[in-house]
N, C-alpha and C positions, 0 to 999 in steps of 0.2 A: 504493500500500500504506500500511497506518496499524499504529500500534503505540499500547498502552497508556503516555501522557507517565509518567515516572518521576516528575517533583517535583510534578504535580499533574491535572486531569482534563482541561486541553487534549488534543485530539488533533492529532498531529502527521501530514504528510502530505510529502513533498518536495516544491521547485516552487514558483516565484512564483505562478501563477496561482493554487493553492487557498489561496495565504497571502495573497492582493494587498492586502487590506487593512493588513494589520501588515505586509507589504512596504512599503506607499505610506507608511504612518506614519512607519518609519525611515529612508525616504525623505526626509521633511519634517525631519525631526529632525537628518541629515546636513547638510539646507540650513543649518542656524542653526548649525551646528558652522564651516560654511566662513565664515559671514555674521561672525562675532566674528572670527577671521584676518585676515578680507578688510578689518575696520577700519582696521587697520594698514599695510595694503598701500600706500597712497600717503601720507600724514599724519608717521608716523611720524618715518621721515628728517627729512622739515621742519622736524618740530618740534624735531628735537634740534640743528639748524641752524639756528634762525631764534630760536627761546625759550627754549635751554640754551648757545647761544654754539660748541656745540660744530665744531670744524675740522679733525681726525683721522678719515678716513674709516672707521679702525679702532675710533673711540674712539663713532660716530657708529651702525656697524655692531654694536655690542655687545649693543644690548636682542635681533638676533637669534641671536650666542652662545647668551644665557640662554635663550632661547626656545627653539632647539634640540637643545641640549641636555637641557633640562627635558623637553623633548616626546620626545626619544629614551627619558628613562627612567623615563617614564610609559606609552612602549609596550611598553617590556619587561616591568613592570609588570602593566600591563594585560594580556598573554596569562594570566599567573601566575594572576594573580586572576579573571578569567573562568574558566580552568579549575577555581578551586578551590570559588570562591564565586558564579559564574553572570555572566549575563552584565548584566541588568538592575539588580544594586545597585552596579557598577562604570561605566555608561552615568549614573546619578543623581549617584554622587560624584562624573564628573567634571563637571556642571552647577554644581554646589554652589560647587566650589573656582572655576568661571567668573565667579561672581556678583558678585566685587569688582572685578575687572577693568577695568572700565570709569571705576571712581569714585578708582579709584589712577591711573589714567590721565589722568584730569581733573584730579585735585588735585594733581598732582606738582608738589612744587617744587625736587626737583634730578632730575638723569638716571639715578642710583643708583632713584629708584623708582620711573621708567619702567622701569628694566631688571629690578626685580622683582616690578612685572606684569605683562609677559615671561615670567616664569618662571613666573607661574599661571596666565599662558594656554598656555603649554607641559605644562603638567600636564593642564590640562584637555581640551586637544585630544588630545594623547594616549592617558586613560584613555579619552574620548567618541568621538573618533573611532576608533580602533584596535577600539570595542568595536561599533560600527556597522557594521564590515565583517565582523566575524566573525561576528554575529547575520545578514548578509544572506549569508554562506557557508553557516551551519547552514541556513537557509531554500531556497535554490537548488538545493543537492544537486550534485553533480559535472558535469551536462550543461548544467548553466547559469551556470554561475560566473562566465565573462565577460561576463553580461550584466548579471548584478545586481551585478558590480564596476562597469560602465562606467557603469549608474545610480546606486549611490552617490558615484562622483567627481565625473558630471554634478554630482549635487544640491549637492554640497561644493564644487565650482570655480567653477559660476555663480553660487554664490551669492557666493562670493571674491568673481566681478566685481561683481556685480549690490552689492555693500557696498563695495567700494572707489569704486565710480564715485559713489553715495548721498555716500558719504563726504568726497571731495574738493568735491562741490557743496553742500553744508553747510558745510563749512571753509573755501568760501569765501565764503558767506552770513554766518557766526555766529560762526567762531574754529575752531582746531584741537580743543582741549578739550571747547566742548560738542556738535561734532558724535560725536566719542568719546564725550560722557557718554550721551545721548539713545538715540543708536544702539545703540551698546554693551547698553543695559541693555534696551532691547526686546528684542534679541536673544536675550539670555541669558536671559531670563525666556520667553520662550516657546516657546526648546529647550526646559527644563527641565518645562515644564507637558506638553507632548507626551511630554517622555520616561517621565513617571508613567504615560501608556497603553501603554508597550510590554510583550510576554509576554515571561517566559525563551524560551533557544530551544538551550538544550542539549540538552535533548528531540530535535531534528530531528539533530543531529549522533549522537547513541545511534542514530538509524534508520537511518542514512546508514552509520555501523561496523558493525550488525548487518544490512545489507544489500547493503554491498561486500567482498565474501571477498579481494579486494586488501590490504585494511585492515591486517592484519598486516604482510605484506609489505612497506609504504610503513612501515609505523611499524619495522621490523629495519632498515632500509635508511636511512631519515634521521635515525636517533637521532642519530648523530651527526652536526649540522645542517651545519659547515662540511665536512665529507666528502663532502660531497653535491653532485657539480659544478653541475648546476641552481640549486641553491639559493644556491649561492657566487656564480654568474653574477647571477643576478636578482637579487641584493643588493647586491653591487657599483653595477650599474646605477640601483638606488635608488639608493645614495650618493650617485652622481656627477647623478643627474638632478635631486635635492635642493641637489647643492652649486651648482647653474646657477642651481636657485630661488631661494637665499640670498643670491646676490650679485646678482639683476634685484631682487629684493624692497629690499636695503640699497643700489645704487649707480645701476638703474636713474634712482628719482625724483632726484636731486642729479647726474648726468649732464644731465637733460632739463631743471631748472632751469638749470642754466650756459649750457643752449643758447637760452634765453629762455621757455622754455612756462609756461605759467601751473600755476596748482593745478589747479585743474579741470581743464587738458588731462592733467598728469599722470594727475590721476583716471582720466580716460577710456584715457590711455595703457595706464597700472598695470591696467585691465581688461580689456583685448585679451587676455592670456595665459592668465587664468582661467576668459575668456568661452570662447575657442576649446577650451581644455583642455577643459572641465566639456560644453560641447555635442557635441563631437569622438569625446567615450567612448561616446556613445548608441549611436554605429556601431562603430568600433573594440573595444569590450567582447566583442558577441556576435560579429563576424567572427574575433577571435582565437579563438571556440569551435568554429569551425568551420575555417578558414585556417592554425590552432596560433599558436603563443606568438611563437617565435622572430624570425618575421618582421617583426611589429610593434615589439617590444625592440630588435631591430638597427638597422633604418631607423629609428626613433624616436628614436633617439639621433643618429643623423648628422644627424638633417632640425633639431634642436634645435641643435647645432653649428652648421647652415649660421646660421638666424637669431641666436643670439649675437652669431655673427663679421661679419655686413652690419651689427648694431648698431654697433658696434666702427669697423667702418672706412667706412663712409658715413654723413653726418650728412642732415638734412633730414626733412620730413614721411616720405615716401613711404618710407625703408630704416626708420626708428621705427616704422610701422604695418606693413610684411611684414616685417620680423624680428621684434616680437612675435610675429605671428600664427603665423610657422612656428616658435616659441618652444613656442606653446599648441600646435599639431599635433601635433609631435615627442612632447610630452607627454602629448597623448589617444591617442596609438600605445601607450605604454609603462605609461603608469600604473595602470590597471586589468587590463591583461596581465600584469606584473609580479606581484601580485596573486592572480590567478590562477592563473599557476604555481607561486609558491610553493604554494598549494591545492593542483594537480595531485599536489604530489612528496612529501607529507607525509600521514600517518592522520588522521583523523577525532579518533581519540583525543589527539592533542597539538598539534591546527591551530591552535588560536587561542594557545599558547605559541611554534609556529613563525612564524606572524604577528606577534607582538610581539618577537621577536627581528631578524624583518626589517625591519620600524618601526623598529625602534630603533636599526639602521644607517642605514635609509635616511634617517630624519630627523636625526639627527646629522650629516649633507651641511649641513643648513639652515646651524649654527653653522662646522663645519668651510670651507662656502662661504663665511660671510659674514668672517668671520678673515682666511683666505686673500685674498682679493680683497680686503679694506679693507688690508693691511699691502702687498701689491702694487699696488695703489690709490695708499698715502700715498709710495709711493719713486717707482714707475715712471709714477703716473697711472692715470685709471680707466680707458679705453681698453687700456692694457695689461692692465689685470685682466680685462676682458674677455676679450679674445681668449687669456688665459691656459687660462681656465674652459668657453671652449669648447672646446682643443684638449682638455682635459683628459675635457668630454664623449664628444667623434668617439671617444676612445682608451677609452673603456670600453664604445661601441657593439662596438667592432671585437674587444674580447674576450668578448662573447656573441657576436658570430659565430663565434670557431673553440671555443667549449667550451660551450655551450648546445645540448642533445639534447633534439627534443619526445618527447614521455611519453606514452600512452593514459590519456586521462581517464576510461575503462570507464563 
C-alpha cells in the first residue's frame, strides 16, 4: 500500500525490498558511523599509556566516560529532534560535529583533549547513529524490524572491526596519531557525503500509524516508558551489555599489552568482538522476527558473561580469541533484538523518542562500564574488574528472563 508523503512527493511504501536502494544507502552510511568508533577501539588506551604517561586505569578509562556519556545525551536528543525536525537534518548535524574529530585527536597535546574529542564523537555517534536506526524502522515496517536492525548493526560493528584492525596496523607502520589523522578523516568525510543522498522517512512511519489500528493502543500503554515492563527489561539489558563494552573497549587493550601482545595483535584482538557482533546480527536480526525477542536477550547475555569471565580467568592465545568471540555472539543475540522490541512495545507516533531514551541508557553503560571497572581495576586489579562486569552481565540476562513478555508484532 502507498500513501501521499506528507513533507514532499516521494512515495512511500513499507518494506526493505521497494526501499532497497535508500535501505542499502543507510546501510553504507551506518558502516562509516561504526568505522570512526572502531578508530579508537584499540589505539586509544595506548596512547594514553604510552604518550600521556598516564597509570590510573581510571584516569586512563576516562576519554570513555566522556564519550559515553556524550553519546547517551545525544540519543536522547536525537529521538527529540527526529520527531520534531525529521530525520535527515539530524543524520547531517551529527557528521558535521564528527568532522574535527580526528584532527583533535592527532594534535593532542595533553589527555584533557583526547577526552574532549571523546565527547564529539559521543555526540556525533549519537545524533548519526540513533538516527540510522530509526530511519531503517520507518523503512521496514513492523514485520521486519529484526532484520533491518540486525543489518544496521552488521554495517556498524564490522565496520568497528574492519577500522580497528586498519587501525592498529597503521599504528604500527606510522604512529598512533597519524593513523587516527588519515583514517579518521576518510571516514568522516564520506559518511557525510552519502548522508547528503538520504530521503526523510517520516513519511513511512505516518503509513505505518495510519495503517496499524494497534497504534493507539501501544502509544496509551507506553506513554509512560519506565511502566512498561518490556521496555524496563530491554533497557536494562542495554545498560548492562554496554557496560561489558566499556570496560573490553578501556581495559581489554592494557590487559593484553601486560601479557606481551603487540599492537597489531591487539588490533586484531580488539576486532574479534565487533567482527563476530556486526556479522552474527545478519542471522540473529530476522530469526528474532520470527523465534521472538526474549530468547535471544536472555541467552545473549549469559553467553556474553561466559566469555568475559574465560577472559578473566584463563590467560593465553586460545581463552583471548573464544572469549572474544563469545563476547561478539552474546552481543549479535541481543543487540539488534533489543532494538526491536523496544519497536514492538511503542506507537509509530513517539518510536524514535522511545529509541532515544533507550540509547541513552543503554549507552550510558559505555561510561558507567568504563568508571566502574577502571576504579575496581586501580584497587583490586583488572582481572577482578573483569569478572566483576561479567557477573554483573549473567545478573541482568537472568532479569529478562523472569519479567520480559513477547508482544504481537501484528
Amino acid at each position: 500500500m502507498t500513501m501521499k508523503n506528507p513533507p514532499n512527493t516521494y512515495t512511500y511504501q513499507l518494506g526493505i525490498r521497494p526501499n532497497w536502494l535508500q535501505f542499502l544507502l543507510l546501510i553504507a552510511v551506518n558502516g562509516c558511523v561504526g568505522g570512526m568508533v572502531g578508530l579508537e577501539r584499540a589505539v586509544v588506551p595506548l596512547l594514553g599509556e604510552r604518550e600521556f604517561g598516564l597509570s590510573g586505569r581510571h584516569a586512563t578509562l576516562s576519554f570513555i566516560v566522556a564519550f559515553g556519556i556524550c553519546k547517551a545525551i545525544a540519543n536522547s536528543l536525537a529521538g527529540k529532534l527526529n520527531d520534531r525536525f525529521g530525520r535527515r537534518p539530524v543524520l547531517l548535524l551529527g557528521w558535521l560535529i564528527a568532522l574535527p574529530v580526528p584532527v583533535l585527536l592527532a594534535f593532542a597535546q595533553s589527555w584533557n583533549e583526547v577526552i574532549g574529542a571523546n565527547a564529539l564523537l559521543g555526540l556525533s555517534q549519537g545524533l548519526a547513529w540513533s538516527t540510522t536506526v530509526v530511519m531503517k524502522i520507518d523503512i521496514a515496517g513492523p514485520q521486519q524490524r529484526g532484520l533491518a536492525m540486525g543489518l544496521n548493526e552488521f554495517a556498524g560493528y564490522t565496520a568497528v572491526a574492519a577500522s580497528a584492525t586498519a587501525t592498529g596496523w597503521m599504528a604500527e607502520k606510522t604512529g598512533f596519531r597519524l593513523a587516527l589523522l588519515y583514517l579518521g578523516l576518510g571516514i568522516a568525510g564520506i559518511g557525510l557525503l552519502l548522508s547528503f543522498f538520504a530521503k526523510e522517512t517520516r513519511g513511512f512511519s505516518a503509513l505505518e500509524s495510519a495503517l496499524n489500528a494497534t497504534s493507539a493502543e501501544k502509544g496509551k500503554s507506553g506513554q509512560s516508558f519506565w511502566k512498561n515492563p518490556n521496555l524496563f527489561a530491554a533497557t536494562q539489558a542495554g545498560f548492562f551489555n554496554n557496560l561489558n563494552d566499556g570496560m573490553a573497549w578501556g581495559l581489554f587493550p592494557l590487559l593484553f599489552a601486560s601479557q606481551g601482545w603487540s599492537i597489531q595483535a591487539i588490533g586484531l584482538f580488539s576486532a574479534i568482538v565487533p567482527a563476530t557482533w556486526g556479522i552474527g546480527q545478519l542471522a540473529t536480526g530476522p530469526l528474532s522476527d520470527r523465534l521472538g525477542r526474549k530468547v535471544f536477550i536472555v541467552y545473549g547475555m549469559w553467553v556474553q558473561a561466559f566469555g568475559i569471565v574465560l577472559i578473566a580467568l584463563v590467560a593465553g592465545l586460545l581463552p583471548v580469541i573464544s572469549g572474544n568471540f563469545f563476547i561478539g555472539l552474546g552481543t549479535a543475540m541481543v543487540y539488534p533484538t533489543l532494538l526491536a522490541a523496544i519497536a514492538d512495545n511503542t506507537s509509530p507516533s513517539w518510536r524514535a523518542s522511545a529509541v532515544g531514551i533507550y540509547r541513552f541508557w543503554r549507552d550510558l553503560g559505555y561510561a558507567i562500564g568504563a568508571l566502574v571497572s577502571g576504579v575496581v581495576a586501580d584497587r583490586f586489579g583488572i582481572n577482578t574488574a573483569v569478572l566483576v562486569v561479567g557477573a554483573l552481565t549473567f545478573t541482568s540476562g537472568s532479569l529478562v528472563a523472569l519479567q520480559f513478555e513477547e508482544k504481537s508484532r501484528g
